[in-house]
C-alpha positions, 0 to 999 in steps of 0.5 A: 189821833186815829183816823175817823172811818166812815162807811166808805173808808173800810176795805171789803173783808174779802178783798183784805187777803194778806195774800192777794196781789194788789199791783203786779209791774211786768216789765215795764219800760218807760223811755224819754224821747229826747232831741239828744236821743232815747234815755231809757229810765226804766228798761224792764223793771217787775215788781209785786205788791200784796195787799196789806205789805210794804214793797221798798225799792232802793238804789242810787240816784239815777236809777230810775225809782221814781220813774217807775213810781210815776209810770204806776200812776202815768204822770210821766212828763213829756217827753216820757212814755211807757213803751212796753210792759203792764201795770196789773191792778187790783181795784176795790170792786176786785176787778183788774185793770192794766193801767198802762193801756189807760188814757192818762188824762183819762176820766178812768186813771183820774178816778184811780188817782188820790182815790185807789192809789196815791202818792207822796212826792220827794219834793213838797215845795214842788208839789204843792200849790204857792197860790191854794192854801193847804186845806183847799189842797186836801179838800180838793182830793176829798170833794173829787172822790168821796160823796161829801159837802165841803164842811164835812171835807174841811173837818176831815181835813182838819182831822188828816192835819192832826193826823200826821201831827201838824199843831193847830190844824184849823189854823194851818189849814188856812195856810200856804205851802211857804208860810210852812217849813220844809218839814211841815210841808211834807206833812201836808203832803201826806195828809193830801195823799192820805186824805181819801184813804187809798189802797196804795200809798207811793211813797217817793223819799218821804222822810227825806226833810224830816228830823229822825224823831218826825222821821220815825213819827211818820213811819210809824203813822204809815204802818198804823194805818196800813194796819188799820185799813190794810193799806199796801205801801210803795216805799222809795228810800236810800236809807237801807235802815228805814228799808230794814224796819219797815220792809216786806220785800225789797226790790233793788233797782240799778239802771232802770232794772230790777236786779234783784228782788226777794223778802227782806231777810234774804235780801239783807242777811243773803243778798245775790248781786254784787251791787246789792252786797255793795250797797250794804258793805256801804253801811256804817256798823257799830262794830267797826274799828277804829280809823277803819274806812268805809267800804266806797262802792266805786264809780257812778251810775253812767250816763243814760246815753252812754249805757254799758253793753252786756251786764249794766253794772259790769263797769264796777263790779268786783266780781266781773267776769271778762268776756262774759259780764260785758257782752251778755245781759243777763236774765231774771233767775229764781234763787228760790221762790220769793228770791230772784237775781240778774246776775251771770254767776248765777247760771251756767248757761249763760255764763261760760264758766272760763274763770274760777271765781265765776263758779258760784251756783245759788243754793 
């Protein structure tokens, strides 16, 4: 089933450009204040969004994806803040804002919120509400931002049920979140963040309870209706096979930075940062051989109060460069247009090029 448009829900054609940046992230940092000290969850990250595209972010956990995520929206928990950065975004009415200087309980950023950008959250337990049934949950997201009564915002619930495939949706409607499987939550969840129509949709690992067949179902419902409305996605994901189906562009996120970012053809078939080419080596392939083992990227994320000096991912990286990787941090350096690394083989400015195999210019 499509969904029924009314003449609130169609984008302006002259906002609708393929080419316009709908969210611009520039260097944002949102850091914990904790009793223990500061943990920088997000220490510098850029990222942009066109309208109409699918942005992926990836990396491992502990990164800080979700983190940035939130930081878009401001619903970081205490004792989280943004410290530095701007959030450029693109309203319907074409006017920019910086949402990183709104008040986050503000009446301005709430209006944003379900609205102009929403979010699909990784755990639906969670996230949703035990005590409201699921139609009071979407009908609450409806009556708040469309000028609507409350009969036409249970049918348009209803209609955002069968939507995203949930049977009998006037039945389930009246349901709460634990007479639900994990699977037919976060279903639920999509619908209440679909449910206004949003220009952004954020989607934090949605899929990660489904089974491959409702998983391929619901990716192929975010991109009908990113076709149908011109919708920009968000999309946090681990699965580098869901990023390659689904993806624009990508941004790899390690530490709370971004190191590396590009479209996803010269991310997946020329990626620049050895954590990237790690993460893809990590891929299982079809054409392996027998008994032949997985590439293992070797140790973890460190701790966030034991960050690395220099370069964050120097510990375990194959290609570290002593004396340089761990005492310089590197820069963000365009290898082409739409394709930008940090990483010290990529400039003989900072790296001192003592060693042979730190000789590795970007085409």
């Amino acid at each position: 089933m499509q969904p029924t448009h009314t003449s609130l829900d169609h984008f302006d054609a002259a906002t609708t450009s393929g080419n316009e940046t709908l969210l611009e992230v520039k260097d944002v940092k949102t850091h914990f204040f904790t009793d223990e000290g500061i943990v920088k969850a997000v220490d510098g990250v850029n990222l942009s969004l066109k309208r109409g595209q699918t942005l992926c972010v990836v990396g491992e956990s502990g990164c800080g994806k979700s983190v940035t995520a939130r930081s878009i929206l401001r619903i970081v928990p205490a004792p989280g803040q943004i410290v530095a950065g701007e959030v450029i975004f693109r309203q319907r009415n074409g006017e920019t804002i910086d949402l990183a200087q709104m008040n986050p309980k503000g009446r301005a950023i709430r209006k944003i919120r379900g609205r102009e950008i929403s979010m699909i959250f990784q755990e639906p337990m969670s996230s949703l509400s035990p005590v409201h049934t699921i139609g009071s949950q979407i009908m609450e997201a409806i009556l708040l931002h469309l000028p609507v009564s409350r009969q036409e915002a249970r049918k348009r619930a209803i209609s955002m049920l069968e939507l995203v495939g949930i049977p009998r949706a006037s039945e389930q409607l009246d349901s709460y979140s634990f007479e639900l499987s994990g699977g037919m939550r976060q279903r639920a969840m999509i619908a209440i963040a679909l449910a206004c129509e949003p220009q952004l949709l954020i989607a934090d690992e949605p899929t990660t309870a489904l089974d491959v067949t409702t998983q391929a179902n619901i990716l192929d419902l975010i991109r009908d209706l990113q076709a149908d409305s011109g919708m920009s996605v968000l999309f946090i994901t681990h699965d580098l096979g869901v990023v390659a189906e689904i993806a624009d562009e990508v941004v790899v996120m390690y530490l709370g930075r971004d190191v590396e970012s590009g479209e996803v053809d010269s991310i997946f078939h020329d990626p620049k940062h050895p954590y990237t080419r790690a993460l893809l080596q990590s891929i299982p392939r079809y054409d392996s051989r027998d008994r032949e083992r997985l590439y293992s990227l070797k140790g973890t994320v460190p701790h966030p109060f034991d960050r690395p000096s220099g370069c964050p991912f120097h510990p375990r990286c194959d290609d570290f460069i002593a004396e340089q990787c761990n005492k310089i941090d590197p820069k963000r350096y365009d290898i082409s247009r739409e394709h930008s690394v940090r990483c010290l083989l990529y400039s003989a400015e900072d790296a001192l090029l003592t060693s042979p195999r730190s000789i590795r210019v970007a085409p």
